[in-house]
C-alpha angles and dihedrals in degrees: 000000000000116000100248082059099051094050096056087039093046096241127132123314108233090194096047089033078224130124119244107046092292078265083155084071089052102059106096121100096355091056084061088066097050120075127230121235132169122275113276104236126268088266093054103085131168143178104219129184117183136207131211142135087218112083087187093054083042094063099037090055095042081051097045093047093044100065089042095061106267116118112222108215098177152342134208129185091208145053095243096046087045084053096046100050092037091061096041094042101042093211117188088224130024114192105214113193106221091230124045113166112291087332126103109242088191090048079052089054092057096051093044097053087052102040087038117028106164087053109095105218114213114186126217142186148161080237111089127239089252089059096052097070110178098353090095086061100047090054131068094221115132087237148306131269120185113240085248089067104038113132136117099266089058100044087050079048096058095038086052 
């Protein structure tokens, strides 16, 4: 398993030697951006994926999630790696960030609810709601939560 692996499936970094992606490292400026929230009981249990064209954002939220109760069982930086390991995975959430590069994180959302229809898509961004207009509609995402308010409470909050 190559490093770069590892990290996005939570496995051992092979740079830090550590378990977990190293994501501690990584905290510096893109930890500013996540909200922290207050751990989800031991009964609340998901399986979370997470999307997202920024590795650094990728291993503080995995970081973040992780100590509040969610288990992190991937994470992918583009719309063909998200499908693959949604399909193969089988999360009950994935967290698609709108924009992923020059890629379309609500085309994403489409193709995911087809390829993977058990898996709840929650959308994020550092944009805010207001600034999304009509893409929420478009996307059959349960709903959004800016990157500044990402935690476990608030993901079992938007899947009810």
């Amino acid at each position: 398993m190559s490093g770069e692996s590892a990290a996005r499936t939570g496995g051992p970094d092979l740079e830090s030697g550590s378990e977990g992606g190293g994501a501690r490292s990584h905290l510096g400026s893109s930890a500013s951006c996540i909200a922290a929230a207050p751990a989800l009981g031991k009964n609340a249990y998901l399986r979370c994926l997470i999307v997202d064209d920024s590795e650094d954002f990728l291993a503080s939220a995995s970081s973040l999630l992780e100590s509040q109760g969610l288990e992190i069982v991937a994470r992918a930086s583009s719309r063909a790696e998200a499908l693959d390991l949604a399909e193969t995975l089988e999360p009950d959430v994935a967290l698609i960030d709108i924009v992923l590069g020059d890629e379309d994180g609500i085309a994403l959302t489409r193709q995911l609810a087809e390829r993977a229809p058990a898996t709840r898509i929650i959308l994020i961004s550092s944009y805010a709601l207001d600034d999304l207009g009509e893409l929420m509609t478009e996307s059959p995402a349960v709903g959004f939560l800016p990157k500044s308010a990402l935690g476990a409470t608030a993901i079992a909050r938007l899947l009810g």
